[in-house]
PAVOMAR-693164 format. One record per residue (C-alpha): x, y, z; residue in three letters. Coordinates in steps of 0.25 Angstrom, whole numbers, plus 5000, padded with zeros to 4 digits. Layout:
N
XYZALA ...
END
This chain:
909
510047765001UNK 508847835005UNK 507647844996UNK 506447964998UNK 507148025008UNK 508048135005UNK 507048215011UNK 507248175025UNK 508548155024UNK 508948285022UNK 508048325035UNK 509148225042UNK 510248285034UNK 509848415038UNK 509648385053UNK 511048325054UNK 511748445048UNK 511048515059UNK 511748445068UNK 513248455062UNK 512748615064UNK 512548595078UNK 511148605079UNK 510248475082UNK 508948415078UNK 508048305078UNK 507248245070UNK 506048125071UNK 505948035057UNK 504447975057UNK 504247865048UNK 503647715049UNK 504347595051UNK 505347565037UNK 505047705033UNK 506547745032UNK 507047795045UNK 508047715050UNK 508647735036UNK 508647885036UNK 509247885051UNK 510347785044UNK 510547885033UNK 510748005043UNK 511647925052UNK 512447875039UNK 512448025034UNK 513048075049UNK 514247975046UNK 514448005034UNK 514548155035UNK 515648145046UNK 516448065035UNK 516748175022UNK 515348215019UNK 515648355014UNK 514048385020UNK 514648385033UNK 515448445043UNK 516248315044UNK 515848315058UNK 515548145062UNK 513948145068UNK 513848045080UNK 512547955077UNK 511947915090UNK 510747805086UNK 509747755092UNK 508347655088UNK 507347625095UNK 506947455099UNK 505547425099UNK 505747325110UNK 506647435120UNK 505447555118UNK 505347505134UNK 506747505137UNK 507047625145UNK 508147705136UNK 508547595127UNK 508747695117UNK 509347805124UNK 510447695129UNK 510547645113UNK 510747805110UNK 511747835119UNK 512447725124UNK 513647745113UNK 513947895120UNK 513747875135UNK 515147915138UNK 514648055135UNK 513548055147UNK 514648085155UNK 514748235149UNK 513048235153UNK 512648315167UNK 512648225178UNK 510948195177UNK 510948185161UNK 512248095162UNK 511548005176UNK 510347985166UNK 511047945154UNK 511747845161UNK 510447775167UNK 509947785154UNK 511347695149UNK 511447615162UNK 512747665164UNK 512747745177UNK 512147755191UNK 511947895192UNK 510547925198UNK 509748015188UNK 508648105188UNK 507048065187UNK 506848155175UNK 506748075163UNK 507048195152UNK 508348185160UNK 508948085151UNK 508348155138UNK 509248275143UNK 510348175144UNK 510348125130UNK 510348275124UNK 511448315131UNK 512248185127UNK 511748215114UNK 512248365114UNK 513548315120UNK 513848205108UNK 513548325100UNK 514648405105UNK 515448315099UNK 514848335083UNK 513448325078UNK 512648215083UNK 511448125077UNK 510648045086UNK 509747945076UNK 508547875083UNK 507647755076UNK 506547695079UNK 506147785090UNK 504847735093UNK 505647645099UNK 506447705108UNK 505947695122UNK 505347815126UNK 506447865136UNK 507547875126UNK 506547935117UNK 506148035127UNK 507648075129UNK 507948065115UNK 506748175113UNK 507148265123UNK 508348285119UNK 508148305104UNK 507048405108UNK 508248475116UNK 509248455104UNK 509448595099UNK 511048635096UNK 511948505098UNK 511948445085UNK 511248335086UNK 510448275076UNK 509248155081UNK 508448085073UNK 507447985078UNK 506647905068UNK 505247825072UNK 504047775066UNK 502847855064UNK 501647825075UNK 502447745084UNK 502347805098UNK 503647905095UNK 503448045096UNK 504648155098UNK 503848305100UNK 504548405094UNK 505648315085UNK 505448355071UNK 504948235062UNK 505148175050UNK 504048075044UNK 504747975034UNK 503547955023UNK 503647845014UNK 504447825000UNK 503747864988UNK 503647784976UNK 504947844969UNK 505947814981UNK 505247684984UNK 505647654971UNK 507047694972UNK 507147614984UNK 506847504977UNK 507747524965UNK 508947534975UNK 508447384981UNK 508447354965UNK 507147324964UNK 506447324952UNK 505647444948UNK 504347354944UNK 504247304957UNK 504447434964UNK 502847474964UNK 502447354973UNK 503447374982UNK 503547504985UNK 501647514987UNK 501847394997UNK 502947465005UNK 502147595002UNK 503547665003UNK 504147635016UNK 505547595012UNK 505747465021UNK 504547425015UNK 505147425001UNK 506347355005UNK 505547255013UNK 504647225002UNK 505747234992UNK 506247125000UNK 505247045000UNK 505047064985UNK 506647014985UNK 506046884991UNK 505246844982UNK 505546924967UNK 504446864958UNK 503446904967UNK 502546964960UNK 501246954967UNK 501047064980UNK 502247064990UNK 502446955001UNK 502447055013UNK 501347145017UNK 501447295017UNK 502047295030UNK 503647285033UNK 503547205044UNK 502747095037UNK 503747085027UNK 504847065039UNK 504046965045UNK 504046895033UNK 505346885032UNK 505646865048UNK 504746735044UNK 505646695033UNK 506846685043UNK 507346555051UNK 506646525064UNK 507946545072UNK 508046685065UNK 506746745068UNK 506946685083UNK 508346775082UNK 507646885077UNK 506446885087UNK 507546875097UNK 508147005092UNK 506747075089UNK 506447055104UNK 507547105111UNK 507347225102UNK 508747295104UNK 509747205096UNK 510647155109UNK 511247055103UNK 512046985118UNK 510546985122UNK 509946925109UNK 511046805109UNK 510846765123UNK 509246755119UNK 509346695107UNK 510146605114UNK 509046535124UNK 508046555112UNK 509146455103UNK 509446555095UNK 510646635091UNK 511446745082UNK 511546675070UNK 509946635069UNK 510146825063UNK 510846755051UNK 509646775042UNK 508946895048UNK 510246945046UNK 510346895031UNK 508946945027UNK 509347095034UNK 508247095045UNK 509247095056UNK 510747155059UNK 512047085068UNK 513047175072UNK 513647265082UNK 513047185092UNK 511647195089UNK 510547135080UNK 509747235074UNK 508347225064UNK 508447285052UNK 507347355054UNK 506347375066UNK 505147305058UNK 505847195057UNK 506147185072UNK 504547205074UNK 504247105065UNK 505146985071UNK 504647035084UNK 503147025080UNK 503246895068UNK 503546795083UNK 502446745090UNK 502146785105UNK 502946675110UNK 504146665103UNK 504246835106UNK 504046805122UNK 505346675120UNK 506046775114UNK 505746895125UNK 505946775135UNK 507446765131UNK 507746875129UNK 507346925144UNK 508346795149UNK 509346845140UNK 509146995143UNK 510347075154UNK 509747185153UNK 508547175163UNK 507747285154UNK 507747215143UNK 507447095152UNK 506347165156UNK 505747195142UNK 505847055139UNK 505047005150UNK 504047095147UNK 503847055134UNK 503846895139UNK 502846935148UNK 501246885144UNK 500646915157UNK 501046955172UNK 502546925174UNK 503246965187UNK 504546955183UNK 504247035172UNK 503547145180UNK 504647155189UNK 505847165178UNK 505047255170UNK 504847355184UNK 506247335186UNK 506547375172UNK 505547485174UNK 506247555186UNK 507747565177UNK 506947625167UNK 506347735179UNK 507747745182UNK 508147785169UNK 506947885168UNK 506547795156UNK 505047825164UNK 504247785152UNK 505047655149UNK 504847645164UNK 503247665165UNK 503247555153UNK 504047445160UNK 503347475174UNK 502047455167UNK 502347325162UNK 502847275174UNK 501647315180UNK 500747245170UNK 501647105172UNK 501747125188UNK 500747015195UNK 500847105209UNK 499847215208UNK 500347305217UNK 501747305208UNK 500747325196UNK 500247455201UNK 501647505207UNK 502047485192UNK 500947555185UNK 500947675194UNK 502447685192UNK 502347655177UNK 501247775177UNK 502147875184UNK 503347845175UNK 502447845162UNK 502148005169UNK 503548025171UNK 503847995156UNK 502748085153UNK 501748005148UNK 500548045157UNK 499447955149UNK 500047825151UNK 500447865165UNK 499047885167UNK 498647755161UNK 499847675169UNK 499347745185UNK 497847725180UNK 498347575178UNK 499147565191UNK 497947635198UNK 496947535194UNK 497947425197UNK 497947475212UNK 496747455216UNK 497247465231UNK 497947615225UNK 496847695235UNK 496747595247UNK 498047545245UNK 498847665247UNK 499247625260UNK 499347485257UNK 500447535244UNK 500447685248UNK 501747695238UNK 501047625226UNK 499947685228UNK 500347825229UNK 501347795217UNK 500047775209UNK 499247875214UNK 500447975211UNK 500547925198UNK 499047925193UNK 498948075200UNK 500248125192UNK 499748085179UNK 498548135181UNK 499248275183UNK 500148275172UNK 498948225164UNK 498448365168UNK 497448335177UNK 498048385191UNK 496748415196UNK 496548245194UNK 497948205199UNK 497648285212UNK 496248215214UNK 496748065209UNK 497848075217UNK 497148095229UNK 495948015224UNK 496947895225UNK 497547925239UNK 496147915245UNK 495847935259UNK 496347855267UNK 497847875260UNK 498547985267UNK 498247915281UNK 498747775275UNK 500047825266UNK 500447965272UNK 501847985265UNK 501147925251UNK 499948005252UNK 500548125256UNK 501248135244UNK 500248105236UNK 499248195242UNK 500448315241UNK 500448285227UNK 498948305225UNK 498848425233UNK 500048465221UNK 499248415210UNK 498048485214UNK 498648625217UNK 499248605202UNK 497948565198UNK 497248675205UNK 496148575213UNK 496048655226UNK 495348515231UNK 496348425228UNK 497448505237UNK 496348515248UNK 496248355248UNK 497648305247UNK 497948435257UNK 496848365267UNK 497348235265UNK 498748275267UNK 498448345279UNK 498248205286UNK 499248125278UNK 500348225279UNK 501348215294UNK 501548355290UNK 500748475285UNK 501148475270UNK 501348625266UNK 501248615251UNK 499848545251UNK 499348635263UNK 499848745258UNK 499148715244UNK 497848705250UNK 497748825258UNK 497948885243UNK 496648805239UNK 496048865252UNK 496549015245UNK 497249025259UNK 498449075255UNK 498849145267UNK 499148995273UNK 499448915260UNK 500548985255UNK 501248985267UNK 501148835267UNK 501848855251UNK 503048935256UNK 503348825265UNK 503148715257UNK 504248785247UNK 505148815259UNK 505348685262UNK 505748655248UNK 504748555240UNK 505948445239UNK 506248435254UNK 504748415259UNK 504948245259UNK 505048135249UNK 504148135236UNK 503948065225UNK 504048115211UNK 502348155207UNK 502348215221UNK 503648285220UNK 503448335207UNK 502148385211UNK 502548455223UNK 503648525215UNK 502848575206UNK 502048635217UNK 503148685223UNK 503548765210UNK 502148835211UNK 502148865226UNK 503448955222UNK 502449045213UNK 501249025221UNK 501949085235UNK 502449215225UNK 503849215229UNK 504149215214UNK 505649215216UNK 505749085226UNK 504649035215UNK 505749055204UNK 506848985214UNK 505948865216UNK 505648875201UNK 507248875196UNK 507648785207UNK 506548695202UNK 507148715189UNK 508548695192UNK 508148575199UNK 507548505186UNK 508748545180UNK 509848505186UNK 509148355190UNK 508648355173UNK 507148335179UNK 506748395165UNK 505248345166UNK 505048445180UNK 505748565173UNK 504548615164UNK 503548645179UNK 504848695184UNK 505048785173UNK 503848835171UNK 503748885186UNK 505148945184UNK 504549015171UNK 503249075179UNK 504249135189UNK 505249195180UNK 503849265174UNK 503349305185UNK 504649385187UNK 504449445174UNK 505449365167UNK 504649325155UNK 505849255147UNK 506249165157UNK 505049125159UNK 504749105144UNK 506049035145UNK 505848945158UNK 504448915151UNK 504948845138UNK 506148765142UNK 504748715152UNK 503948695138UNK 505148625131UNK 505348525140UNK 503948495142UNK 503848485128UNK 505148395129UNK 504948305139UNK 503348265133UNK 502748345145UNK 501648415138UNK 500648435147UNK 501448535155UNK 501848605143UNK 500348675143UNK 500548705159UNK 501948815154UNK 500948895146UNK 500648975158UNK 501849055158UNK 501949095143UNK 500349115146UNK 500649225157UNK 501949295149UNK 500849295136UNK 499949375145UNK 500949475152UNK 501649505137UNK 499949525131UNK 500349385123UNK 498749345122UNK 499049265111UNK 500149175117UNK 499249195130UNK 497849125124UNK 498849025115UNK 499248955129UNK 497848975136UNK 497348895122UNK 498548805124UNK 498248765139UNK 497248645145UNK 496248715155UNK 496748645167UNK 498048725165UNK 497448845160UNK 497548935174UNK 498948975171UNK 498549025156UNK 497149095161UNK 498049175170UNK 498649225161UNK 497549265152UNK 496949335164UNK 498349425163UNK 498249445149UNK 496849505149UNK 497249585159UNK 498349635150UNK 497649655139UNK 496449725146UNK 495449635146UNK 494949635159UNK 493749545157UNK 494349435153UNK 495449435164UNK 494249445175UNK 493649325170UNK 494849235167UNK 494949135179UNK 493749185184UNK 493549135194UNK 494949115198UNK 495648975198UNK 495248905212UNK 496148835220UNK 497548805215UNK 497448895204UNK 497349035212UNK 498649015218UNK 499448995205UNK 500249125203UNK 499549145190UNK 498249145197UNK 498749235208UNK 499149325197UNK 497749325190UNK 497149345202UNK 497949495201UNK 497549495186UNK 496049475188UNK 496049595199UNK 496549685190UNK 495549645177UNK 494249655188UNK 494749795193UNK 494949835180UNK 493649795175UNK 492949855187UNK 492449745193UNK 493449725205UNK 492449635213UNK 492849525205UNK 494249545209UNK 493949505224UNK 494149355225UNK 495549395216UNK 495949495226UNK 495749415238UNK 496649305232UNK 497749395227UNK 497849445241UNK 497749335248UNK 498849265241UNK 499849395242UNK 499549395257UNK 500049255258UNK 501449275249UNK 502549345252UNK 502749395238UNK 502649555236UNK 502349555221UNK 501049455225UNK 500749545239UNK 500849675227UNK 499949595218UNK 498949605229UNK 499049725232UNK 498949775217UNK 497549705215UNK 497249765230UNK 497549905223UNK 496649875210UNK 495349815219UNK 495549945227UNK 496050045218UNK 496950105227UNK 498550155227UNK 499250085239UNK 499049935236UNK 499749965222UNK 500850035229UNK 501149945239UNK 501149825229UNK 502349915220UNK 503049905233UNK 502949765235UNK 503249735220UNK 504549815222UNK 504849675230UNK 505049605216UNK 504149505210UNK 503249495198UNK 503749625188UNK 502249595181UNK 501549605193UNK 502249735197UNK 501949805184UNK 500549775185UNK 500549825200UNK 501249955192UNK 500249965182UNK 499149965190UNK 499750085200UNK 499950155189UNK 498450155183UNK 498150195196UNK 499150315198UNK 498650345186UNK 497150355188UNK 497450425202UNK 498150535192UNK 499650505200UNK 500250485186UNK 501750505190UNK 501450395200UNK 501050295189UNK 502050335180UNK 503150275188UNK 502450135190UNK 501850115176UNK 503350135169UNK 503650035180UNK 502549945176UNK 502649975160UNK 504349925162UNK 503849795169UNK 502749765157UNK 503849805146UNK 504949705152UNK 503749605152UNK 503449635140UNK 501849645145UNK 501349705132UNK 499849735137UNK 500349795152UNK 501549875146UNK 500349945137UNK 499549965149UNK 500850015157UNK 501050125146UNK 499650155146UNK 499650205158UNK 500850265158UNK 500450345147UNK 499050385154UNK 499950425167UNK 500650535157UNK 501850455154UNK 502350495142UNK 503150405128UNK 502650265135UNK 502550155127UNK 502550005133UNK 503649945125UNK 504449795127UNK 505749845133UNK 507049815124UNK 507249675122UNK 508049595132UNK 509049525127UNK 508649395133UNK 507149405125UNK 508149365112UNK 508349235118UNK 507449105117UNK 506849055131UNK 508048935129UNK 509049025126UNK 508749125137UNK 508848985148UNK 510248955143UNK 510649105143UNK 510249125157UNK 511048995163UNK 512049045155UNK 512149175160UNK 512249085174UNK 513449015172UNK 513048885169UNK 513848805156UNK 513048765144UNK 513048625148UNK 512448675160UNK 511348745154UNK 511048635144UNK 510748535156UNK 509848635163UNK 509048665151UNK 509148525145UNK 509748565133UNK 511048525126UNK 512348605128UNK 512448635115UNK 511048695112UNK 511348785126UNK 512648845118UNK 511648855105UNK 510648935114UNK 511849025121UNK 512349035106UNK 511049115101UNK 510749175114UNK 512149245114UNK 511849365102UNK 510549375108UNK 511249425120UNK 512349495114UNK 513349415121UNK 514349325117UNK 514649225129UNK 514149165145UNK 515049285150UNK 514249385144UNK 513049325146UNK 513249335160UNK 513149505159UNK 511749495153UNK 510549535161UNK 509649425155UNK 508449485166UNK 
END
């Protein structure tokens, strides 16, 4: 029985009939130690059972229950929970996609398969198995004692009850309030305190007295273990009338009791608290070199503070463990640990055991903990990973082993995505090397190891300008001639870092320095700095050769460098203006993280694919590409680049006349990532008439990097425009020059006829407008060709050749209607009116059927317009197969259609 909770009970009452519907959940209970959680997940797997066997509430339906609790001692053991969770249902893995199945069994040690770096890979894993048990009748998934959990099962667990939508599945994790656990966007449920009344009835049902219920319950202050603690207590001594034995803490009162048991028994139980996880094999064979054995539990078994059975020895509660662990002295803790590491098979857990036996530099320690360190790696368990390489590097006694560690430790603390304590660890490593800038050809592979790492936090800290100028701080001088193939990496990956940082100067330096450490000419970097230069006659040549020779194929990498080059090479694609090889590069980058699960790339990959499909005028599959970026960046904890998507949404706002939505994301973004933003502000004054304000945006222009984004290429036009229409085309010139010097060196007819428009606004003359229509007939950038109309037409207009204008303002005003580009459709009729058109009104064209669908639902419908199966789709989009049925299920009557085969006669545009 339950007492002042009815409340909460019927939230979990109601999220488990949710689940029997089909539809899934999750939900977070909050509450400190003995406030009642356990109990309510007790009730809520006791109600599961008992509804599959004649409760007439039900279906009838039997729930599986899969359990899980989280083991102070195992918070560093790489997916000790996850192996806890699933390891009653492996024989399912078999069903997984080959990646999510090779993961899974890495995590459960029972296969060889080689799996992917990505370590969202595994929470994808555990959804899908989730979705798959769910197949068979609803599913609930209890989690205690989170906090506990080590942080790559929690990660996994997370994803995937972010990603739950339409499996039936119910999860709930319970953990204590301000203890390091956190689940963003799990709704949650804070436990408060009993009040006076069901404290009371607590009491009663104990058979307590009603006289002594007043002291009772203001020492526990209503926290249920703590009435039946110190109802205990006051068991234990009945004609106690003076103030309670035990203080107002719960663990006090078990270490009093721990202290009233045998000698032999605390030693048993210490044993037990120690090794944390209940392995009872591994508990005898210590006990056994310590003189101790199974029968010393007797009593802690009689007085309820421990459990026997199934194998394992269980605490009745986790305080109780806690405070056996912390009533024994220092020594009699590190005999115990001691034994329990000579007793231990598994080397992890020997691991752990030597770690906590160690008091000062160990080397036998240090080298079982990095063993211990690189299985966890290879599990993608990187935080567990960083934490063990960090202590082996703190108990090493060689040096150069101690930094090697910390760097490796800092760049797995990155990769887990926690970029403070990856800066702290490489700041550590870095100190620790004091050879690092001299050294580098003495250790070229450590040193650049630390280097890297240092220059990648410093970057997803957002501070690129910092990572570029660190990194080559740290190479020094003399390195490229001492290191080639090190430095040359790393100066590749700072020219990278600087481009994305806009620092014209670091790209000059690492392009110098590579020019002499480099056997061959580098065309990335070269051509990079020739952009600085603003040559881009000879610098995007050297771009279209970098891309032709494919940025996977150019030598061996490693990953900060890769990563950064790929990046780079995403923004090539749209800096060359050949926006359908842009999109190419952009969906094969796509396919690429989807097909190998590389979940944390996806959201730079996406959101390059999202500018393409805008630049193409496809408005909702960029709005779709844009959010599936956002949601896994909100998934996967990588907030800093959520504030780098907002560019996209920022340039739709502006084309549609949104300045609300437009000013909300320029508020919502850090300056140094505000260029992409500013551009679009420039477009929506220009829009909206204000010519001003456009002019003097950006004013003057970004330098460097920045004028060769294609947003500031873009603005460039922009600003022409709002100076000639302000009358002051003089302070067009430094634009113009750019703009045409950047369409001489592309190929791309819609940039050549973007040039040739501001040429025909400068010099208000007839041919360049026409001969840019001819080029735009070549494809490319409806947005820009409608402006290109627009401004022939006001100027057929003004030379009174009104049939003339006519023809290309209705093309223009068709253009703005199917963008929906309120302020430039008004201008568009406008004009037309005043060239003697007649019943114009700019209207948004009749509603496209694929505008009634949600960004999600719009994804699953185009892939399954393609041919490919639900399961298909759900591995691709990291959903479950079930919630891509639940999204093809809404999307249908949306559509009008009833099935795949007649999806597949839509024009979804």
């Amino acid at each position: 029985m339950l007492y002042g909770r009815s409340a909460e009970q019927e939230r979990l009452a109601r999220l488990l009939a949710e689940a029997r519907a089909g539809r899934s959940g999750a939900l977070l209970l909050r509450g400190e130690a003995g406030i009642g959680k356990t109990a309510l997940l007790d009730w809520l797997a006791g109600r599961a059972a008992a509804q599959a066997h004649g409760d007439a509430r039900s279906d009838g339906r039997e729930v599986r229950v899969l359990r899980v609790t989280g083991v102070e001692p195992e918070a560093d053991l790489a997916f000790g929970g996850l192996v806890q969770l699933l390891w009653p249902v492996q024989d399912r893995l078999n069903a997984l996609p080959a990646p999510q199945a090779a993961a899974l069994r890495a995590v459960l040690g029972t296969g060889r398969e080689q799996r992917g770096p990505d370590r969202f890979l595994t929470g994808l894993a555990v959804l899908t198995v989730l979705a798959d048990l769910a197949e068979d009748g609803p599913l609930l998934c209890l989690v205690d004692d989170a906090q506990w959990l080590d942080r790559a099962t929690a990660e996994a667990l997370l994803f995937a009850a972010r990603r739950l939508a339409a499996e039936g599945v119910a999860m709930v994790l319970a953990g204590r309030e301000d203890d390091g656990f956190t689940a963003p966007g799990i709704p949650e449920l804070t436990l408060p305190r009993l009040d006076f009344e069901d404290s009371s009835r607590l009491l009663a049902d104990r058979g307590r007295a009603p006289a002594l219920h007043s002291q009772i319950i203001t020492e526990s202050a209503g926290n249920p273990l703590a009435l039946i603690e110190f109802d205990a207590a006051r068991s234990d001594q009945p004609h106690q009338h003076a103030p309670l034995p035990v203080a107002d803490r719960v663990s006090s009162a078990f270490r009093a009791r721990i202290g009233g048991l045998p000698e032999r028994t605390r030693l048993m139980m210490l044993i037990a608290a120690a090794e944390g996880r209940g392995d009872l094999p591994l508990l005898l064979r210590a006990s056994k070199l310590l003189g101790v054995d199974l029968g010393d539990l007797a009593e802690a078994e009689r007085t309820g503070l421990m459990y026997v059975m199934g194998g394992a020895v269980t605490f009745r509660h986790p305080l109780i463990a806690s405070a056996t662990y912390q009533g024994a002295v220092l020594a009699r803790r590190i005999t115990v640990h001691r034994a329990l590491a000579e007793a231990a098979t598994d080397p992890d857990c020997r691991a752990r055991h030597l770690l906590a036996v160690a008091t000062g530099p160990d080397q036998e320690a240090a080298l079982e903990l990095a063993a211990a360190a690189g299985r966890a790696r290879g599990r993608t368990a990187y935080a567990a990973a960083s934490g063990l390489f960090g202590q082996a590097a703190r108990l090493t006694t060689d040096p150069r082993q101690r930094s090697s560690w910390l760097a490796e430790a800092a760049a797995l603390a990155l990769a887990a995505g926690h970029a403070a304590q990856a800066d702290r660890l490489a700041q550590e490593a870095g100190e620790s090397a004091d050879w690092l800038a001299d050294g580098l050809a003495d250790d070229p592979a450590a040193g650049a190891r630390v280097a890297s790492v240092r220059a990648a936090v410093a970057f997803e800290l957002g501070d690129r300008s910092e990572a570029a100028h660190g990194l080559l701080a740290r190479l020094g001088n003399a390195a490229p001639n001492t290191a080639p193939p090190e430095a040359s990496g790393l100066l590749r990956t700072a020219a990278a870092y600087g481009w994305l940082a806009g620092d014209a100067d670091a790209v000059r330096t690492a392009a110098a320095r590579l020019a002499t450490a480099a056997s061959a000419a580098d065309p990335l970097v070269e051509g990079l700095e020739r952009l600085c230069e603003d040559d881009a006659e000879h610098g995007l040549p050297l771009l279209t050769r970098f891309l032709e020779g494919r940025p996977d194929t150019t030598g061996p990498r490693d990953a900060d460098e890769e990563q950064a080059v790929r990046m780079l090479a995403l923004t090539c694609g749209l800096l060359l203006g050949d926006d359908e090889a842009a999109h190419a590069l952009a969906s094969a980058e796509v396919r690429r993280c989807r097909s190998q699960a590389l979940i944390g790339q996806l959201p730079h990959a996406l959101d390059v694919l999202a500018q393409t499909h805008l630049l193409a005028g496809h408005h909702r599959d960029a709005e779709a590409a844009v959010t599936e970026a956002e949601e896994i960046a909100r998934d996967t904890g990588m907030h800093r680049r959520l504030v780098r998507l907002g560019a996209v949404r920022a340039r739709m706002a502006a084309i549609e006349g949104d300045a609300r939505r437009v000013r909300e994301l320029a508020d919502a973004t850090p300056p140094a990532l505000r260029t992409g933003v500013d551009c679009a502000l420039v477009l929506l004054d220009l829009g909206l008439g204000d010519f001003g304000s456009a002019l003097s945006r950006l004013d003057p222009p970004p330098p460097g990097p920045d004028r060769y984004t294609w947003l500031s290429l873009s603005t460039a036009a922009d600003r022409i425009e709002a100076a000639v229409r302000l009358g002051q085309p003089e302070r067009a010139a430094e634009a113009l020059r750019h703009c045409e010097s950047w369409a001489r060196a592309t190929t791309a007819p819609w940039a050549q006829a973007v040039a040739l428009r501001c040429r025909a606004l400068i010099d208000d003359r007839p041919e360049p407008y026409a001969q840019a229509l001819h080029l735009h007939e070549k494809g490319g950038r409806p947005f820009e060709r409608a402006r290109t109309e627009l401004l022939y037409g006001e100027w057929l207009r003004r030379a009174r050749r009104p049939n003339e204008a006519r023809d290309v303002l209705r093309s223009a005003l068709a253009t703005f209607e199917r963008l929906r580009a309120d302020p430039w459709m008004r201008r568009a009729a406008a004009e037309l009116r005043a060239a003697g058109e007649r019943r114009v009104a700019a209207r948004v064209p009749a509603e496209n059927p694929i505008d009634r669908l949600t960004p999600q639902e719009l994804q699953v419908v185009r892939l399954a317009r393609g041919g490919s199966s639900s399961r298909e789709i759900a591995a691709q989009l990291f959903l479950s197969r079930r919630t891509v049925e639940h999204h093809l299920y809404k999307a249908y009557p949306k559509l009008g259609v009833g099935s795949r085969r007649e999806l597949a006669r839509l024009d979804l545009g």
